[in-house]
mmCIF file as Biopython writes it, N, C-alpha, C and O atoms, coordinates in Angstrom:
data_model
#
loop_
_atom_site.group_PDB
_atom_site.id
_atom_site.type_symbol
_atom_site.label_atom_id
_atom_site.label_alt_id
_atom_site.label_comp_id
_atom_site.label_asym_id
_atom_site.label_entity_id
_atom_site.label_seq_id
_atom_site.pdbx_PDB_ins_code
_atom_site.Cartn_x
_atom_site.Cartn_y
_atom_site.Cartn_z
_atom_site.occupancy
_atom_site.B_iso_or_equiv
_atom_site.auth_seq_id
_atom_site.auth_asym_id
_atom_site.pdbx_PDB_model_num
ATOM 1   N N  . UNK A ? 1  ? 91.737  106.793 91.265  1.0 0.0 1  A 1 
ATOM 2   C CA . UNK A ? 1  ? 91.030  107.394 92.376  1.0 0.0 1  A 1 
ATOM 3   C C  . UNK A ? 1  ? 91.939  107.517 93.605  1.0 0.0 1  A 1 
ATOM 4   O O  . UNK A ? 1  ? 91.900  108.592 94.203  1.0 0.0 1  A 1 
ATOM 5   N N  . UNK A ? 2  ? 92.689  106.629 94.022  1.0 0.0 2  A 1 
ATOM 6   C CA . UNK A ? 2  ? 93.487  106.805 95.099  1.0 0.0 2  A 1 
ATOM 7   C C  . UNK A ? 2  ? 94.819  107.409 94.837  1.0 0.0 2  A 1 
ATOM 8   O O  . UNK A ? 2  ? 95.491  107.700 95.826  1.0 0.0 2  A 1 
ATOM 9   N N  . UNK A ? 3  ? 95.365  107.673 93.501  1.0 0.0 3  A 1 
ATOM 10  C CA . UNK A ? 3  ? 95.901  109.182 93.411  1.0 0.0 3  A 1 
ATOM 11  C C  . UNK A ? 3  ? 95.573  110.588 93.954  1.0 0.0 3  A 1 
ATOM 12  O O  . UNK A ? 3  ? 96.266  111.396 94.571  1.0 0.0 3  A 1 
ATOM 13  N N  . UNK A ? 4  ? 93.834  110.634 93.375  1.0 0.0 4  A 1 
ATOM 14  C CA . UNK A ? 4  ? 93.484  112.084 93.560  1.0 0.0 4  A 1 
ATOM 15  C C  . UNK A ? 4  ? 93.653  111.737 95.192  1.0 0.0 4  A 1 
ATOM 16  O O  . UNK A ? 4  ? 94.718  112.091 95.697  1.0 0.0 4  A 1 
ATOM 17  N N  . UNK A ? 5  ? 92.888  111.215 95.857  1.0 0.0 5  A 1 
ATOM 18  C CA . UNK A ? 5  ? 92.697  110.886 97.558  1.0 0.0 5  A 1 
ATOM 19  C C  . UNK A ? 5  ? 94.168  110.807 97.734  1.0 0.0 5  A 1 
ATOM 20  O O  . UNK A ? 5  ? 94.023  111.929 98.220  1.0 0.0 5  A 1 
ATOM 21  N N  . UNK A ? 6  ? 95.404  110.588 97.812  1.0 0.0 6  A 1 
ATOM 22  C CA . UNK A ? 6  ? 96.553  110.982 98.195  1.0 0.0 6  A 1 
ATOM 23  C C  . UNK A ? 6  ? 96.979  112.131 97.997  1.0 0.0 6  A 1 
ATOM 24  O O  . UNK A ? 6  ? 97.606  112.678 98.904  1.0 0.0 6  A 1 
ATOM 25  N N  . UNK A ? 7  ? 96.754  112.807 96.764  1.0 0.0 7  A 1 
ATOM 26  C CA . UNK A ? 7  ? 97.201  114.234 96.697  1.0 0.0 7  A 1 
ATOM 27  C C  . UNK A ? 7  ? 96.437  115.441 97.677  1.0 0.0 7  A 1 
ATOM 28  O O  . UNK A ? 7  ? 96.901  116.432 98.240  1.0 0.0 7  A 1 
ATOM 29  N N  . UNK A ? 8  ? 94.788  114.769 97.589  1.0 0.0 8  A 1 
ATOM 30  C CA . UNK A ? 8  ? 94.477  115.617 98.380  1.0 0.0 8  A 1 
ATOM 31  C C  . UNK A ? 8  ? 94.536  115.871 99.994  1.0 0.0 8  A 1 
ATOM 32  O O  . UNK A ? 8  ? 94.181  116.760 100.769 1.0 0.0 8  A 1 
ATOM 33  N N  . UNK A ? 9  ? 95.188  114.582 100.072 1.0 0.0 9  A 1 
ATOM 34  C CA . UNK A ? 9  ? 95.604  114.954 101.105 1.0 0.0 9  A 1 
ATOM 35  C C  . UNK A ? 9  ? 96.789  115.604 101.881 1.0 0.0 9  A 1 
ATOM 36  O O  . UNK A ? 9  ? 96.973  115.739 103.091 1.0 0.0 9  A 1 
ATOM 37  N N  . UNK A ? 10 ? 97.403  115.902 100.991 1.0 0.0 10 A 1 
ATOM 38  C CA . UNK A ? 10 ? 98.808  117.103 101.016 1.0 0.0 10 A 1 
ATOM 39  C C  . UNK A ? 10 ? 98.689  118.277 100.818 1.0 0.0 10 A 1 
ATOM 40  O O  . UNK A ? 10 ? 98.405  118.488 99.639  1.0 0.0 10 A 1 
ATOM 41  N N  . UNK A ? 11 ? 98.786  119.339 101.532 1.0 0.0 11 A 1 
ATOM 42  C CA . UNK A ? 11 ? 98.928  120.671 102.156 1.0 0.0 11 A 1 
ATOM 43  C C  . UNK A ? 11 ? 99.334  121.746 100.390 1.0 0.0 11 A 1 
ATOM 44  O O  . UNK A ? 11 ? 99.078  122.892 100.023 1.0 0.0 11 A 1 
ATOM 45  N N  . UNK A ? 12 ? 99.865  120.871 99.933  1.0 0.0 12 A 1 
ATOM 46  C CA . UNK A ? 12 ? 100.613 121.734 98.939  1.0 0.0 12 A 1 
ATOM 47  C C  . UNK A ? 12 ? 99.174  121.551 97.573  1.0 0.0 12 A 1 
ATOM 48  O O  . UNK A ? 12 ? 98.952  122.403 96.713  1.0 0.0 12 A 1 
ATOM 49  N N  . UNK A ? 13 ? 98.548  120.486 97.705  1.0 0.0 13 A 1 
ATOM 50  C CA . UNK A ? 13 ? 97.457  120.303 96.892  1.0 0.0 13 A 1 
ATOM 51  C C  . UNK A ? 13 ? 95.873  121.528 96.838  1.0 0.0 13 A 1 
ATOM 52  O O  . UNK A ? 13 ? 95.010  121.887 96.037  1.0 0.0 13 A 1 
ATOM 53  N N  . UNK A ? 14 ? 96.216  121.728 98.012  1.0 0.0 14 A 1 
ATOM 54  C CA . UNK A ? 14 ? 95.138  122.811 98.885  1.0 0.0 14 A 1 
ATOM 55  C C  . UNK A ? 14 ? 95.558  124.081 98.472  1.0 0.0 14 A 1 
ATOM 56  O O  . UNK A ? 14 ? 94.615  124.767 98.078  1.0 0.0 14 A 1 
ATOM 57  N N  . UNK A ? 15 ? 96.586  124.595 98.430  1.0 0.0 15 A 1 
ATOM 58  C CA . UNK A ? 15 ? 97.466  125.714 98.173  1.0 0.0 15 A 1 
ATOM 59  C C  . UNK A ? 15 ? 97.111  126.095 96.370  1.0 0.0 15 A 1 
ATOM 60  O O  . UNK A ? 15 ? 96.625  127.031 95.734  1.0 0.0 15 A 1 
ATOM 61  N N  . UNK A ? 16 ? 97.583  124.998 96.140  1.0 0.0 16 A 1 
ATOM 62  C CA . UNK A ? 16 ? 97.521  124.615 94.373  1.0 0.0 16 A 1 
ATOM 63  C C  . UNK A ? 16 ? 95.845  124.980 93.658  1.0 0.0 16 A 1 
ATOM 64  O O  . UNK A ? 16 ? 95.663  125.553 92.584  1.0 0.0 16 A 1 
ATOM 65  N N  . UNK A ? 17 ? 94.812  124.488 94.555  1.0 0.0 17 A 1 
ATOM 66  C CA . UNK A ? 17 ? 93.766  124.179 94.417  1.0 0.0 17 A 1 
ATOM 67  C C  . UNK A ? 17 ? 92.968  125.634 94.567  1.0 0.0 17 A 1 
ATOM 68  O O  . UNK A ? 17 ? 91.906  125.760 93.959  1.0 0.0 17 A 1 
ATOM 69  N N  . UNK A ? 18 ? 93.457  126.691 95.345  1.0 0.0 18 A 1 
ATOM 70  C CA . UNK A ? 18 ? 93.219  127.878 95.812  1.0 0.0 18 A 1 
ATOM 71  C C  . UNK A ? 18 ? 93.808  128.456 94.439  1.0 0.0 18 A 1 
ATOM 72  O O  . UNK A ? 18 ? 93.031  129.041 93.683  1.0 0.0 18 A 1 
ATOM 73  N N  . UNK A ? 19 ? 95.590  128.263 93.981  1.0 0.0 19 A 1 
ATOM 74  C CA . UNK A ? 19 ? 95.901  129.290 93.434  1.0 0.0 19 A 1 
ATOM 75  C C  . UNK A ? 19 ? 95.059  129.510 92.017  1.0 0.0 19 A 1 
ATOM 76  O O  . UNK A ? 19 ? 94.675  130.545 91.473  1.0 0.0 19 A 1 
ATOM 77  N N  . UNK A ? 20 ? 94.916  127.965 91.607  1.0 0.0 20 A 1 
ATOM 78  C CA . UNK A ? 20 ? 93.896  127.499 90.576  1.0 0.0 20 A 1 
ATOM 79  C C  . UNK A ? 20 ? 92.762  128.561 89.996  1.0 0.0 20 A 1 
ATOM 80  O O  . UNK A ? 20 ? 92.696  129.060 88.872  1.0 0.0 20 A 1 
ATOM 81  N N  . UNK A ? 21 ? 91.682  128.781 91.418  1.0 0.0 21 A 1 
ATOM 82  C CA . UNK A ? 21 ? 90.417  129.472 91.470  1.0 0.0 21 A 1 
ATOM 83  C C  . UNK A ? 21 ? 90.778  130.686 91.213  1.0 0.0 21 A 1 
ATOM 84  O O  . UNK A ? 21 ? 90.201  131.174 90.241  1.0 0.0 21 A 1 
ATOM 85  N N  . UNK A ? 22 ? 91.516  131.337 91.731  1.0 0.0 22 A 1 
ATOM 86  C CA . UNK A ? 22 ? 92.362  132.772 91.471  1.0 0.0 22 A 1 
ATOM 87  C C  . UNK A ? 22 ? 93.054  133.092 90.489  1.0 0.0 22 A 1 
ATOM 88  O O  . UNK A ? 22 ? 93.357  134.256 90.226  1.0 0.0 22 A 1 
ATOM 89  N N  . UNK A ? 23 ? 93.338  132.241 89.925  1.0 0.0 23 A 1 
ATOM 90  C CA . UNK A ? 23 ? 94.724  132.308 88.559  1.0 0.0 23 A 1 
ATOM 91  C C  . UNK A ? 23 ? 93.272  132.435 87.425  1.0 0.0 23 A 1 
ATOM 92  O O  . UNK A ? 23 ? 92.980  133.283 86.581  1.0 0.0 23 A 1 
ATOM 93  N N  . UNK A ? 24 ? 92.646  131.281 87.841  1.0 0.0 24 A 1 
ATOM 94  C CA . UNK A ? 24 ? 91.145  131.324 86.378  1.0 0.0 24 A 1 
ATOM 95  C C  . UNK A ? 24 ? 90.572  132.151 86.701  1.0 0.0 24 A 1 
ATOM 96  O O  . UNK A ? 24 ? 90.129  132.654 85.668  1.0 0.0 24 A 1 
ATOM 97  N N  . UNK A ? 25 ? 90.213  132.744 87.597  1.0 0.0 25 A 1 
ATOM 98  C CA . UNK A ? 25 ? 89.252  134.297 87.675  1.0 0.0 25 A 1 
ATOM 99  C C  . UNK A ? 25 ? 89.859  135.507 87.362  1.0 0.0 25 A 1 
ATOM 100 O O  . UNK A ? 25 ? 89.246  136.545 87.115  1.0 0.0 25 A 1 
ATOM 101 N N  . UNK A ? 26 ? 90.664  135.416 87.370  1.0 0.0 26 A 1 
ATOM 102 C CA . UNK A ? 26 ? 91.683  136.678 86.844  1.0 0.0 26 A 1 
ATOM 103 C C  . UNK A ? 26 ? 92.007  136.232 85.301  1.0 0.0 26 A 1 
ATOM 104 O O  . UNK A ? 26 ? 91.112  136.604 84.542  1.0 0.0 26 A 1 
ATOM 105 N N  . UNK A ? 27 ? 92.974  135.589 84.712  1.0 0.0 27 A 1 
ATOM 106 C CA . UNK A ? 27 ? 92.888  134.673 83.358  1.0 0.0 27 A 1 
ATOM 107 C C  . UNK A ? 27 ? 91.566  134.896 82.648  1.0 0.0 27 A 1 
ATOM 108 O O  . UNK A ? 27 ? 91.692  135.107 81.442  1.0 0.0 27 A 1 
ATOM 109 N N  . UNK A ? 28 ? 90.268  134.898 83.143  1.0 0.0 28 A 1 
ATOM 110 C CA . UNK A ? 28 ? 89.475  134.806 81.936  1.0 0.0 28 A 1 
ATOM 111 C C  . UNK A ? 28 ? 88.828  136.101 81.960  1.0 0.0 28 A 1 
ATOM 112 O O  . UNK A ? 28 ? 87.919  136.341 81.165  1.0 0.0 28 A 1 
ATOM 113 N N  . UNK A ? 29 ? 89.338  137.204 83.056  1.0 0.0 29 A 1 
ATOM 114 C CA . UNK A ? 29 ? 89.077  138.639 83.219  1.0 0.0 29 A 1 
ATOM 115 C C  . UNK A ? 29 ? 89.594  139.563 82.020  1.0 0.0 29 A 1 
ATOM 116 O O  . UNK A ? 29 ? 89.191  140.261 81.090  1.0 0.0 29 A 1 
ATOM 117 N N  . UNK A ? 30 ? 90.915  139.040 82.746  1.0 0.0 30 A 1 
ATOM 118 C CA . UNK A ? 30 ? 91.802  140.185 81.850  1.0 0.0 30 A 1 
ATOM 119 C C  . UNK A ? 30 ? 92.491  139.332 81.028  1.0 0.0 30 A 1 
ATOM 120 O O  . UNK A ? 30 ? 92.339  139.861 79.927  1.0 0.0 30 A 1 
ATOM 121 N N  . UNK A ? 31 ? 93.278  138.159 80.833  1.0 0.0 31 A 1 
ATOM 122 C CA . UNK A ? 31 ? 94.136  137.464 79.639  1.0 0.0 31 A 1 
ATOM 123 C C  . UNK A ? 31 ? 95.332  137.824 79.898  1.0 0.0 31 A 1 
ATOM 124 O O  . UNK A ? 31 ? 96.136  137.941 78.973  1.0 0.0 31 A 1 
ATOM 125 N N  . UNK A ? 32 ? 95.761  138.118 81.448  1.0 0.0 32 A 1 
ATOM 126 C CA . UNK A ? 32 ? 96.926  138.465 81.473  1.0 0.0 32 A 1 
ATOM 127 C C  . UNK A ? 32 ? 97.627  137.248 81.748  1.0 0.0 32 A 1 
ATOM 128 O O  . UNK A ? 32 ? 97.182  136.272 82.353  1.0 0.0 32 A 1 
ATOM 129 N N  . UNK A ? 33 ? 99.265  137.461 81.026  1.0 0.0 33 A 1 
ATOM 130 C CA . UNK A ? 33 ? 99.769  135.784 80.576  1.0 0.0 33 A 1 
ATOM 131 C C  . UNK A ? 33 ? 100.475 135.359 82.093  1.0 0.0 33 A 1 
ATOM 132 O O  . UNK A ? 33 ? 100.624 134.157 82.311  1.0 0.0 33 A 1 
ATOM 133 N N  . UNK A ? 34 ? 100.791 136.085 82.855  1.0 0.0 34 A 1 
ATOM 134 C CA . UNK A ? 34 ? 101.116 136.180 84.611  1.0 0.0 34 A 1 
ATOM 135 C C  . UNK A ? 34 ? 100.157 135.297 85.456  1.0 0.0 34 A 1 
ATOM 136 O O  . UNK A ? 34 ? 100.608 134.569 86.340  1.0 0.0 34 A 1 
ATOM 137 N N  . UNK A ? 35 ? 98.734  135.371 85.157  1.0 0.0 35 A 1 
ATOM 138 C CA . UNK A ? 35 ? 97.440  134.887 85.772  1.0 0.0 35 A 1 
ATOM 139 C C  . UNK A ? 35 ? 97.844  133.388 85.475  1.0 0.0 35 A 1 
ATOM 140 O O  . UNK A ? 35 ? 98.144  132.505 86.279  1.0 0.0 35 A 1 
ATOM 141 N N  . UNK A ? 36 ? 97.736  133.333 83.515  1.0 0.0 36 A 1 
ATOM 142 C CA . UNK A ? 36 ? 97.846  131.819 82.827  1.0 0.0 36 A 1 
ATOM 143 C C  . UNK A ? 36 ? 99.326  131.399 83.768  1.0 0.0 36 A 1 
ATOM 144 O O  . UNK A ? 36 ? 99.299  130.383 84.462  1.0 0.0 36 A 1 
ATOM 145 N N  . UNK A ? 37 ? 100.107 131.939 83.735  1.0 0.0 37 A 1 
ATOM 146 C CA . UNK A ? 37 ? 101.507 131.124 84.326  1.0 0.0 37 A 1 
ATOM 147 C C  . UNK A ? 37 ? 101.361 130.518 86.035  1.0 0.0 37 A 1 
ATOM 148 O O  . UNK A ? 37 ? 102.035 129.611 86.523  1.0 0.0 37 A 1 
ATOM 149 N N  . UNK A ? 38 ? 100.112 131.443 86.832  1.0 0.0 38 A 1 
ATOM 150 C CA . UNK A ? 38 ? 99.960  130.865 88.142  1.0 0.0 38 A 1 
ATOM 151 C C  . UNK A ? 38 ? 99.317  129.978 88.104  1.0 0.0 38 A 1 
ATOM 152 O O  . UNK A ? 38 ? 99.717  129.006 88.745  1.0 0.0 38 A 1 
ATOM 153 N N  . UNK A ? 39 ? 97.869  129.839 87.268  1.0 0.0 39 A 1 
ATOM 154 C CA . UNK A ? 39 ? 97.284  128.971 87.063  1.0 0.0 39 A 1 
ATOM 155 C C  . UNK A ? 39 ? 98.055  127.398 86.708  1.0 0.0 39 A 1 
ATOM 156 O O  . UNK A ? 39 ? 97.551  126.290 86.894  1.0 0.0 39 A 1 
ATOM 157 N N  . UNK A ? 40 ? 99.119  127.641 86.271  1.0 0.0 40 A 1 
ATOM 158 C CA . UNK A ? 40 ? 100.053 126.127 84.874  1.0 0.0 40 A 1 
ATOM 159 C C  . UNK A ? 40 ? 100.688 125.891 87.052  1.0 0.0 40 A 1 
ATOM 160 O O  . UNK A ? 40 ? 100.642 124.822 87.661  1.0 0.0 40 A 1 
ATOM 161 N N  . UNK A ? 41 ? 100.982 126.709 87.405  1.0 0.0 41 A 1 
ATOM 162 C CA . UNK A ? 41 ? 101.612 126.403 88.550  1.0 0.0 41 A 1 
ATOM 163 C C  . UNK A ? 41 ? 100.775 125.751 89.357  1.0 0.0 41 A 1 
ATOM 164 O O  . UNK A ? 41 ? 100.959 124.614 89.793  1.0 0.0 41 A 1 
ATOM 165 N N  . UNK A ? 42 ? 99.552  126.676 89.637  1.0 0.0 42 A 1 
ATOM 166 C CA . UNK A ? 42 ? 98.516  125.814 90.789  1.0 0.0 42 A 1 
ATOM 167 C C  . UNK A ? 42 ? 98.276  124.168 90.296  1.0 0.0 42 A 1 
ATOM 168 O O  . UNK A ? 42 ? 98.210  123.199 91.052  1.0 0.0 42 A 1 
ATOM 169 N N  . UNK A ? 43 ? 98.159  124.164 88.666  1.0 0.0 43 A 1 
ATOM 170 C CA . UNK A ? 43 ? 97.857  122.985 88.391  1.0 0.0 43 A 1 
ATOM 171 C C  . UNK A ? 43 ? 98.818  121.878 88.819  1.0 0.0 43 A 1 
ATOM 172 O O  . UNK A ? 43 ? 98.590  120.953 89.599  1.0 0.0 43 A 1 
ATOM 173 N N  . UNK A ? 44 ? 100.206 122.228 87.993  1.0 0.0 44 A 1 
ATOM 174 C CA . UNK A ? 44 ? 101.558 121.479 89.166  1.0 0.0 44 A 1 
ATOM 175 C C  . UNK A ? 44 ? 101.589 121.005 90.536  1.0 0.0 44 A 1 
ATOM 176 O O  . UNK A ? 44 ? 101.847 119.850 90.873  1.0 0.0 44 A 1 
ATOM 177 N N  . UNK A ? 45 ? 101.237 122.223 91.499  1.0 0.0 45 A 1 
ATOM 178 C CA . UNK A ? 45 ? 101.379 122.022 92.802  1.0 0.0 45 A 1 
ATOM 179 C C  . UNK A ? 45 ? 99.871  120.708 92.724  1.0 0.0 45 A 1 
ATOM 180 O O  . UNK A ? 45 ? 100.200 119.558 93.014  1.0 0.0 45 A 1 
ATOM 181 N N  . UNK A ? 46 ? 98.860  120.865 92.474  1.0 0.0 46 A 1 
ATOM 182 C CA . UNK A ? 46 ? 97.855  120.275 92.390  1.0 0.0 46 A 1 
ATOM 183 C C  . UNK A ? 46 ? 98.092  118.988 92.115  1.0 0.0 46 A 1 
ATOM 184 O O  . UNK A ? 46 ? 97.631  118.225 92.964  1.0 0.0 46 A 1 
ATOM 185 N N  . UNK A ? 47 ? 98.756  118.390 91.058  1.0 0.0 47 A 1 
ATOM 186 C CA . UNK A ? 47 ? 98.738  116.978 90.262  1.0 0.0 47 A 1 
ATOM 187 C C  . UNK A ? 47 ? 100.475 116.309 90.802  1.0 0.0 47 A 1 
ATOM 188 O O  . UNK A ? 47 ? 100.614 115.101 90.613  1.0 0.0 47 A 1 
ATOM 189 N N  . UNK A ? 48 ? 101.586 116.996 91.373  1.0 0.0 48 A 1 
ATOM 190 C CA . UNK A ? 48 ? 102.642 116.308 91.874  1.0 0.0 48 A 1 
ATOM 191 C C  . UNK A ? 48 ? 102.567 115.974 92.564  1.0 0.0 48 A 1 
ATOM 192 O O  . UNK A ? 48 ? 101.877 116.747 93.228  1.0 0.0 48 A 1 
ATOM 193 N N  . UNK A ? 49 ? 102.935 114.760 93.397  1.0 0.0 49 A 1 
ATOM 194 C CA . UNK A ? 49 ? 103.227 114.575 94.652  1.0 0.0 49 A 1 
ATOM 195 C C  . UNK A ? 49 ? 104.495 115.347 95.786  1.0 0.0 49 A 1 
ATOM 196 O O  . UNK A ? 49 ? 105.594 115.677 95.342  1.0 0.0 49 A 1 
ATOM 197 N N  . UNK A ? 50 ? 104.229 115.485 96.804  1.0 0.0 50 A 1 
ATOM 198 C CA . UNK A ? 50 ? 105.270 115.825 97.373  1.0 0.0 50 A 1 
ATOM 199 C C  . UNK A ? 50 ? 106.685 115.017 97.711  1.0 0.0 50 A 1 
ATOM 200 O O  . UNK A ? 50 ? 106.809 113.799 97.840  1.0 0.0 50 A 1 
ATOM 201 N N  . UNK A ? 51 ? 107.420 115.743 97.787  1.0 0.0 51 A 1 
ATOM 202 C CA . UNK A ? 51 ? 108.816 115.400 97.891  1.0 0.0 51 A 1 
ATOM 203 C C  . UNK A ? 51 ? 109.021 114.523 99.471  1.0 0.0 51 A 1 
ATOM 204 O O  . UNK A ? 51 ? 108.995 115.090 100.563 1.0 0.0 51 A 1 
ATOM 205 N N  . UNK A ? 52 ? 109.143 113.619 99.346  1.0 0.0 52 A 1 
ATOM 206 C CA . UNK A ? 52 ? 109.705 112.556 100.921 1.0 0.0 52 A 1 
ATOM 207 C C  . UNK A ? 52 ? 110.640 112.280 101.234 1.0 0.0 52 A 1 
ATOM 208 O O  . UNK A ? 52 ? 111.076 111.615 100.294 1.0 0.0 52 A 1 
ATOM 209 N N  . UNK A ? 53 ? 111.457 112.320 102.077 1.0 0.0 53 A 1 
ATOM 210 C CA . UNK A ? 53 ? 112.285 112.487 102.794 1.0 0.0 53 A 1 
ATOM 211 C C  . UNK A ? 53 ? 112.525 110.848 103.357 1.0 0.0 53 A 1 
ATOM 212 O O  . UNK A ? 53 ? 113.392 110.605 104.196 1.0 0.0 53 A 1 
#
């Protein structure tokens, strides 16, 4: 639980979380494999942590 609550609290999780909704509404429209590849991305940006400095 305090994974998800750290990720969500990073800017890049929000981004991820958006491209997600958009990548699957398009993906289960048309099956175009471009949609599936943003989606594999939103999920990434979604589940990594960010990079610290």
């Amino acid at each position: 639980m305090t994974y998800i609550l750290k990720r969500l609290a990073e800017p890049s999780s929000w981004a991820g979380l958006a491209a997600i909704i958009s990548a699957a509404a398009t993906a289960a429209a048309t099956k175009d494999p471009q949609a599936i590849g943003a989606l594999a991305a939103g999920l990434a940006a979604l589940l990594l942590p960010e990079a610290r400095k």
